[in-house]
NUMI-862979 format. One line per field, with one value per residue (C-alpha): residue number from 1; residue in one letter; x, y, z. Coordinates in steps of 0.001 Angstrom, whole numbers, plus 500000, padded with zeros to 6 digits. Example, Ala and Ser with C-alpha at 12.3 -4.5 7.8 and 13.67 -1.06 7.14 Angstrom:
<nodes>
pos <- [1  2]
code <- [A  S]
u <- [512300  513670]
v <- [495500  498940]
w <- [507800  507140]
</nodes>
This chain:
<nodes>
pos <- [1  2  3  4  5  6  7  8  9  10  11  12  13  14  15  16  17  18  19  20  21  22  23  24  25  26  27  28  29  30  31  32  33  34  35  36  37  38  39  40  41  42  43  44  45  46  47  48  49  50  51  52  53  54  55  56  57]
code <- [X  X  X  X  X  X  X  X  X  X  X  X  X  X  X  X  X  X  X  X  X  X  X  X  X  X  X  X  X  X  X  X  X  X  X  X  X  X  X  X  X  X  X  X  X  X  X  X  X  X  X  X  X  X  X  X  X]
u <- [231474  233049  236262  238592  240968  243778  242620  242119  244948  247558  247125  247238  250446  251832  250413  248035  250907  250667  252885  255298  255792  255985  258620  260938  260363  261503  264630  265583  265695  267495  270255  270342  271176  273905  274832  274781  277040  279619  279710  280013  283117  285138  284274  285891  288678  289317  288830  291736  293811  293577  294653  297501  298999  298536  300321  297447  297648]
v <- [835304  838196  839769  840674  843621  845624  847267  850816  851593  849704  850861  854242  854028  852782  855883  853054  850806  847133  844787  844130  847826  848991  846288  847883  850798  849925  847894  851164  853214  851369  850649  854287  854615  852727  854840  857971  856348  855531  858450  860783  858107  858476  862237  862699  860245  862973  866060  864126  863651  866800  868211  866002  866576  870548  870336  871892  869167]
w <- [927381  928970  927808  930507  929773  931415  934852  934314  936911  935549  932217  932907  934623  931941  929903  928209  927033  926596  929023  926381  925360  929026  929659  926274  927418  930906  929707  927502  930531  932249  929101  929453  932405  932126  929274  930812  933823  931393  929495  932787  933927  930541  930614  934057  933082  929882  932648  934899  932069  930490  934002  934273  931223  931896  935213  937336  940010]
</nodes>
């Protein structure tokens, strides 16, 4: 019986991760991303505020 493994190429694109660990990974990056988008929209909401409330507009 042969054992069948992982082709070589997709493994190493996935820096030799297994499916399930390459798909965490990928869901984390992409829960960060959403992260980062909200954090850069409440920081500019605080910037516009700030400014607002200052009387520089």
């Amino acid at each position: 019986m042969v054992k069948r493994g992982v082709p070589e190429h997709i493994r190493s694109d996935n820096g030799g991760m297994k499916v399930d660990q390459a798909k965490r990974l990928k869901d984390l990056e992409k829960e960060n991303a959403r992260l980062k988008r909200l954090l850069a929209d409440a920081e500019l909401d605080k910037a516009i505020l700030k400014e607002a409330t200052a009387g520089n507009f």
